[in-house]
C-alpha atoms as one frame of an Amber mdcrd trajectory, in Angstrom:
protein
  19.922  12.404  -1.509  21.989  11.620   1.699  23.079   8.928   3.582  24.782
   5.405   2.583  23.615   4.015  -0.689  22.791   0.777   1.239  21.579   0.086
   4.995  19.359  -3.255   3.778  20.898  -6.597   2.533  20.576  -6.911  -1.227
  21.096  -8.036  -3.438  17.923  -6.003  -4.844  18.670  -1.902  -3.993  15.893
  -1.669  -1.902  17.871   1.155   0.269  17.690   3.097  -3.326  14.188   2.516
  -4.286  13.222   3.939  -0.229  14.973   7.143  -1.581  13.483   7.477  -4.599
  10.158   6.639  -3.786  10.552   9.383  -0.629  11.777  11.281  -3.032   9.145
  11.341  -5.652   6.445  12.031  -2.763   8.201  14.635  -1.233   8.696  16.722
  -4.437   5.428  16.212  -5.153   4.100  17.948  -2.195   6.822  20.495  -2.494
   5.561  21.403  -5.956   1.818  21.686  -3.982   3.408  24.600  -1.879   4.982
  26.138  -4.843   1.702  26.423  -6.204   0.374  28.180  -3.511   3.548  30.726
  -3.882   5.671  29.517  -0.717   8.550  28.544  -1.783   9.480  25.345  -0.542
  13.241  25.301  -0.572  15.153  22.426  -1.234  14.441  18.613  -1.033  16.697
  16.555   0.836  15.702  13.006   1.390  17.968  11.033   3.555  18.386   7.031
   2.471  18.213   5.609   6.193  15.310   7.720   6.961  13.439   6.327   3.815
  15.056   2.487   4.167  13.532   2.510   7.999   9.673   3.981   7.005   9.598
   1.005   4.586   9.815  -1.389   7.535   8.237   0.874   9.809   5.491  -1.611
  11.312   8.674  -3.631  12.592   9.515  -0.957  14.914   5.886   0.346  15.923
   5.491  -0.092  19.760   2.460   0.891  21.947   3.497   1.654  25.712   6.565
  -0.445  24.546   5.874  -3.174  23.364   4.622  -4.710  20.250   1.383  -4.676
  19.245   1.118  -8.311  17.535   2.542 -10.305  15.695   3.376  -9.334  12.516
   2.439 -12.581  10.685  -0.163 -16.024  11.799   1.108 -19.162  12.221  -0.025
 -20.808   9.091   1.478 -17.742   7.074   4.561 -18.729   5.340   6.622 -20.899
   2.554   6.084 -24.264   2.425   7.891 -27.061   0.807   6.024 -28.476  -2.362
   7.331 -32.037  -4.496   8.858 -29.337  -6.912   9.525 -26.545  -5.473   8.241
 -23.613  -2.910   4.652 -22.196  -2.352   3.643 -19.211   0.058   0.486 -19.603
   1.942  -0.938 -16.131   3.229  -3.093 -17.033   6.682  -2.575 -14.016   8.243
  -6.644 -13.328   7.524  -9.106 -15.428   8.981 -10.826 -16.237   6.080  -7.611
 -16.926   3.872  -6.503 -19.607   6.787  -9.713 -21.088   6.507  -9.464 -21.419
   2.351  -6.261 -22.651   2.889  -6.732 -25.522   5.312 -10.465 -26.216   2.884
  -8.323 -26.867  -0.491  -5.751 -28.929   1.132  -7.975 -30.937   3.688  -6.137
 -30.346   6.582  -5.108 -27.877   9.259  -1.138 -30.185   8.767  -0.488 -27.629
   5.464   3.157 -28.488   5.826   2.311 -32.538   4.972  -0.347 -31.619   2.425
   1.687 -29.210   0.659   4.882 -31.713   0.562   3.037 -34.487  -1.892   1.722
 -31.869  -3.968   3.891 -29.577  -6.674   3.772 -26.071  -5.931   1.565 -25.230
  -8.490  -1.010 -26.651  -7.989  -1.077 -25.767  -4.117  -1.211 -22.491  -5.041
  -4.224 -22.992  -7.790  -5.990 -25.044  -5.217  -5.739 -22.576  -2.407  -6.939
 -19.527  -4.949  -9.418 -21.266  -6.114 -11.030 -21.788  -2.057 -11.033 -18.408
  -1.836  -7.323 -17.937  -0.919  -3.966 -16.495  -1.029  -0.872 -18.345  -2.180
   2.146 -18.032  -4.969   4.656 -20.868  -6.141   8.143 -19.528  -6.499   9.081
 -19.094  -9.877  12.034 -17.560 -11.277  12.445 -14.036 -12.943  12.409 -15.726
 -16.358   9.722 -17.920 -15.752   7.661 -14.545 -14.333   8.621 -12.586 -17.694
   7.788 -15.412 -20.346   4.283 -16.031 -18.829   1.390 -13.197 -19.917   1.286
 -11.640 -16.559   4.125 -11.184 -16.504   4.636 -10.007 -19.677   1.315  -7.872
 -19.380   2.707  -6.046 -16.283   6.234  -5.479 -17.635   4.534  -3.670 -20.903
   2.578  -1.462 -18.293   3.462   2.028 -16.889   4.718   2.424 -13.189   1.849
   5.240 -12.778  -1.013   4.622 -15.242  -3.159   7.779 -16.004  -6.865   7.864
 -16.801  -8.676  11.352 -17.994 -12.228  10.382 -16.463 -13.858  13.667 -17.553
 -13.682  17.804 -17.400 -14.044  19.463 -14.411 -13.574  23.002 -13.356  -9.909
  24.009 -12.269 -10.520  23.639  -8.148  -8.638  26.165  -6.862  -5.858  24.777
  -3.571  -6.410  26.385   0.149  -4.890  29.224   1.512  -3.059  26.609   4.395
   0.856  26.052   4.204   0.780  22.753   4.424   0.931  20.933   0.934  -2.391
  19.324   1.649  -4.005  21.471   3.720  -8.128  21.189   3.142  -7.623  18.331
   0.876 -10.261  15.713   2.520  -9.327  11.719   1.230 -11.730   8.979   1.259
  -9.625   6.128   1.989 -11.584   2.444   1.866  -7.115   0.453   2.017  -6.451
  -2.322   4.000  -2.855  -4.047   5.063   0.160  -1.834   3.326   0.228  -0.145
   0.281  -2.939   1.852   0.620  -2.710   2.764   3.949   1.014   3.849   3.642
  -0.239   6.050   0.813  -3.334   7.521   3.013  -0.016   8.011   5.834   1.682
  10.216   3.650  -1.171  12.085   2.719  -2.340  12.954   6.047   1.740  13.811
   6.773   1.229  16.364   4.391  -1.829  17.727   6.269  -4.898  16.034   4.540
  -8.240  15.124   5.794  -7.982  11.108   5.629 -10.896   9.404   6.535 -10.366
   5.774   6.595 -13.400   3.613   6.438 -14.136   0.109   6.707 -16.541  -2.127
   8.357 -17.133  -3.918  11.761 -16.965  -7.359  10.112 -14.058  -6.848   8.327
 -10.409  -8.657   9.895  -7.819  -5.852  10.723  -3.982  -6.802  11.706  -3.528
  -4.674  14.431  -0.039  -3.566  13.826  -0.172  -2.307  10.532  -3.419  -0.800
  11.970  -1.785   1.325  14.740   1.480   2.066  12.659  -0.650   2.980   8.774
  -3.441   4.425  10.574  -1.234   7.321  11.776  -3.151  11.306  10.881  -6.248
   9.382  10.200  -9.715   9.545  11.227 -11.609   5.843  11.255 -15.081   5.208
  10.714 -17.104   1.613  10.082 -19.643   1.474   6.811 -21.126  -1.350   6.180
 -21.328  -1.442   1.757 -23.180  -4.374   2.172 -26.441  -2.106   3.244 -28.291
   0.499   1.211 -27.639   2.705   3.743 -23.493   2.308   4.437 -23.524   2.762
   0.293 -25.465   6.212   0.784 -23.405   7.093   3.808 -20.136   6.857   1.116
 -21.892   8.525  -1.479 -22.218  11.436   1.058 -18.863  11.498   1.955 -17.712
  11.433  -2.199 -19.595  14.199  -2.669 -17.331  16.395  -0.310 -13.947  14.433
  -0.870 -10.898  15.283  -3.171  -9.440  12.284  -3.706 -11.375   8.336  -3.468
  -8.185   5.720  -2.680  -9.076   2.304  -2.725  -6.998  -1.038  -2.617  -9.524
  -3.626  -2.887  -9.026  -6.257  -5.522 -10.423  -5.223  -8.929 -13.797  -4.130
  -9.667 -14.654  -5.185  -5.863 -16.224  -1.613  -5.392 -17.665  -0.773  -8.949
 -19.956  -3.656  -8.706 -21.355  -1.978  -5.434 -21.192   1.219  -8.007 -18.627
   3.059  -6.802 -16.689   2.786 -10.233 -14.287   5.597 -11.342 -16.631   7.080
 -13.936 -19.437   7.498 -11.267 -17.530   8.655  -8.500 -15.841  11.895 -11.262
 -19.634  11.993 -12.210 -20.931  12.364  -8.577 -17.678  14.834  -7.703 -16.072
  16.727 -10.646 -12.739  17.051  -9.915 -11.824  14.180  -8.001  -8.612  12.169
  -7.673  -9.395   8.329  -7.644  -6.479   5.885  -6.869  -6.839   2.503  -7.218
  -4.183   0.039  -6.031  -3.753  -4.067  -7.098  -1.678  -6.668  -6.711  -0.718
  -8.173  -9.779  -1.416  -5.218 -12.218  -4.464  -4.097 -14.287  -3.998  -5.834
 -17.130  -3.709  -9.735 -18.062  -5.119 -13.226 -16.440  -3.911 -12.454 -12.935
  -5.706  -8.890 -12.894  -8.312  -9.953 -10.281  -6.193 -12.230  -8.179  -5.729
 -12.143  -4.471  -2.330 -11.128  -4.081   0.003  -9.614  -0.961   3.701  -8.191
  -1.078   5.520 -11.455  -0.207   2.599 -13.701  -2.622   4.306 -11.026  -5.135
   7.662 -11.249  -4.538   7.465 -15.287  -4.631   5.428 -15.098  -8.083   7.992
 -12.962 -10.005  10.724 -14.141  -8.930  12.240 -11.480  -6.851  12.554 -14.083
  -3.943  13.912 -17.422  -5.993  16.661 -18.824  -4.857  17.518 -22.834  -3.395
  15.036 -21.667  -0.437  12.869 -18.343  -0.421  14.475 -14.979  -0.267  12.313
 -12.649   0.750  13.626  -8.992   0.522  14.313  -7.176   3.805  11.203  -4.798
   3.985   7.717  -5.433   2.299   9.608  -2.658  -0.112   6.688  -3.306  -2.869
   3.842  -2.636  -0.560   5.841   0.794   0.741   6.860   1.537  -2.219   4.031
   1.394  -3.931   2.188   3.539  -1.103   4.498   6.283  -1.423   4.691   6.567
  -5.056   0.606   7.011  -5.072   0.819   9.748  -3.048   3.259  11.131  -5.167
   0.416  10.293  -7.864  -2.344  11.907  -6.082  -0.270  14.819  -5.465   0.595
  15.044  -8.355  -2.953  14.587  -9.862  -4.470  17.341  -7.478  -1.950  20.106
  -9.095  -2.866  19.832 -12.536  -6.684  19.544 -10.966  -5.452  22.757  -9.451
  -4.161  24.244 -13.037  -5.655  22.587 -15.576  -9.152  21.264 -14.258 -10.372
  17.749 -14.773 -11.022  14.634 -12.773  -8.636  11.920 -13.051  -7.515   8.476
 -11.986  -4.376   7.034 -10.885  -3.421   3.392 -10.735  -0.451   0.913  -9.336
   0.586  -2.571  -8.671   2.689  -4.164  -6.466   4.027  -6.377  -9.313   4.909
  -3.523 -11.194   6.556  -1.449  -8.620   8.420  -4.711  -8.378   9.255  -4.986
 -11.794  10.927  -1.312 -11.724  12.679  -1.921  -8.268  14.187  -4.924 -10.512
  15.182  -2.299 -12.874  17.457  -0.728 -10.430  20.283  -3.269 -10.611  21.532
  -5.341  -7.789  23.559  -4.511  -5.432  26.693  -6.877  -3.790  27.669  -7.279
   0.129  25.171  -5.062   1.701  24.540  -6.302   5.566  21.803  -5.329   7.223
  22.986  -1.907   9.498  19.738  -0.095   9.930  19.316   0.939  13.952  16.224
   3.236  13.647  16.323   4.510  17.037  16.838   7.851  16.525  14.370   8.011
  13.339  11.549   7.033  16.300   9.131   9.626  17.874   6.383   8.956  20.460
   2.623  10.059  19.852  -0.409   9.653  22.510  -3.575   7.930  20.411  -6.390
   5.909  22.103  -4.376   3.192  21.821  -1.782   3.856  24.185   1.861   6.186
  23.560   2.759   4.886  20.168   6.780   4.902  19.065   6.644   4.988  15.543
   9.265   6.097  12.551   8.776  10.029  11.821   7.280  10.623   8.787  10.172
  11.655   6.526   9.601  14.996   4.422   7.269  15.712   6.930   8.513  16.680
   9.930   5.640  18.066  12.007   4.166  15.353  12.795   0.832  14.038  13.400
  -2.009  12.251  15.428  -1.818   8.946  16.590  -3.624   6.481  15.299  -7.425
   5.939  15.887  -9.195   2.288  17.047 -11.232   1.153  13.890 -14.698   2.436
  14.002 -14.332   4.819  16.429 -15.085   7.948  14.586 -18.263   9.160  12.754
 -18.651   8.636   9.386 -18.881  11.972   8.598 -15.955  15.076   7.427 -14.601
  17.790  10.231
């Protein structure tokens, strides 16, 4: 590790938890290449390398300028009679819920006569997205809370044998490694980023009807192929079951069980394609009453308590979205060498509450200011969009295609 221990206010070490979680993907792929029988040398992650690709959509630029904006106007905290609530609008659909359960597009005056809680009950229960601010304690003593702190950072699932399948002759960590990636907003598609950094296939698919925030789109969507399928038919679910049966790894973020009722559960996708890595990403954990909730980085951070305080305060990076996408690479990785040695399909799953939780782990930190000029972290990359500046990829410094505009690729591998 190099560089200052701290380039983003605290008092959470989110600087640290960059490093590590840099760190953790970048030795995984190293130990890829050691397989092979390259040596890979030594790992050096630096901390303001790793503290700038967690807010890397901040400094994305096509022909220089922003994209977007980052967040809708309804998106944000709201005063409640008791206390804060965070609406999530930056979807279509979630604005709409929201405005449905309060009765108004004025959510600032409906919120205000209502407590927090049951603002943010209301608004799930439309079909939305929406925390109250609690406090760390309160987070802990209630059973999601306590069912995500009794849960591994990384939880591992055997789904069946397989033969050993045997890595490619390429020097790149990934090299003939094709990913399935059906990830939308952060954490998935940051993980699908650092696949493809390390030379994977990614094929990112989702469908015409389907929102996109433009943004994150141009900045995740970095490496990638893009191709619309439309699950909803009998045909877009045979189109995926073609592409499973040539891919090495299935990584999904939708909410929970949102794909295995279409029947593209773990145990049939390692029964369609022995040997496959499947990586499945949630907000609030796998485990308790929250399991299947809508949830977001900042809904996250307001829930448990990592942003209470007299007002909201949020931390400076969506570090549990990044973080999260970097350690399931590091997973996947991880996953494909003992496929490589030991056989087997297997599953991988995170959270963004309980990457949370262990970034909480990490201690606080006192009088960090926020120092972090990325300039000469930033690289420019031609892609149908326009030149993209972007953050280089760190750990993986040969860069890679620019993004593609959603749909505009077959469905199909190279």
């Amino acid at each position: 590790m190099t560089g200052p221990e701290s380039v983003l206010p605290g008092p959470f070490r989110v600087t640290e938890a960059a490093a590590q979680s840099v760190a953790a993907a970048t030795l995984a792929a190293a130990e890829l290449v050691r397989l092979k029988g390259i040596d890979p040398g030594e790992v050096s992650v630096d901390r303001r390398h790793a503290a700038a690709v967690f807010r890397s959509e901040r400094y994305v630029r096509v022909d220089g300028e922003p994209p977007a904006a980052l967040w809708e106007p309804l998106s944000g905290d709201y005063r409640a009679a008791d206390g804060w609530v965070r609406l999530h609008c930056n979807y279509p659909h979630h604005a709409e819920a929201a405005c449905r359960a309060l009765g108004t597009r004025d959510l600032a005056a409906a919120v205000a006569t209502r407590t927090a809680w049951d603002v943010q009950e209301a608004v799930v229960a439309a079909g939305g997205a929406a925390a109250a601010m609690r406090r760390p304690d309160e987070w802990l003593a209630s059973p999601q809370g306590q069912a995500v702190a009794a849960a591994p950072l990384v939880e591992w699932d055997f789904l069946g044998a397989a033969p050993v399948r045997e890595l490619s002759t390429s020097d790149r960590p990934l090299g003939g490694v094709r990913v399935l990636e059906l990830t939308h907003v952060i954490a998935g598609p940051a993980a699908g980023r650092v696949l493809a950094a390390h030379g994977a296939e990614v094929l990112h698919i989702s469908a015409a009807h389907q929102p996109v925030l433009r943004p994150l789109v141009v900045d995740l969507g970095m490496g990638k192929r893009s191709a619309h399928v439309d699950l909803r038919t009998a045909e877009g679910r045979d189109t995926l079951w073609r592409l499973v049966s040539e891919a090495d790894v299935f990584l999904q973020s939708y909410r929970p069980d949102a794909l295995a009722r279409l029947g593209f559960s773990a145990e049939r996708l390692a029964r369609a394609r022995p040997g496959i890595v499947v990586a499945e990403l949630d907000a609030y954990g796998w485990r308790g009453p929250w399991a299947g909730r809508r949830g977001f980085d900042s809904l996250v951070q307001m829930a448990s308590g990592i942003a209470a305080g007299e007002e909201p305060r949020p931390l400076p990076a969506q570090a549990l979205d990044h973080g999260t996408g970097w350690l399931t690479a590091a997973a996947i990785m991880t996953a494909l060498r003992r496929g490589a040695t030991e056989g087997g399909s297997r599953r991988v799953r995170l959270s963004l509450a309980r990457t949370g939780h262990w970034l909480d782990s990490l201690g606080r930190e006192e009088g960090a200011v926020d120092e972090l000029d990325p300039s000469d972290l930033l690289v420019e990359t031609d892609s149908p969009w326009g030149r993209i500046t972007h953050v280089l990829m760190p750990g993986a410094p040969l860069g890679m295609a620019g993004s593609r505009l959603p749909g505009m690729d077959r469905p199909d591998w190279n």
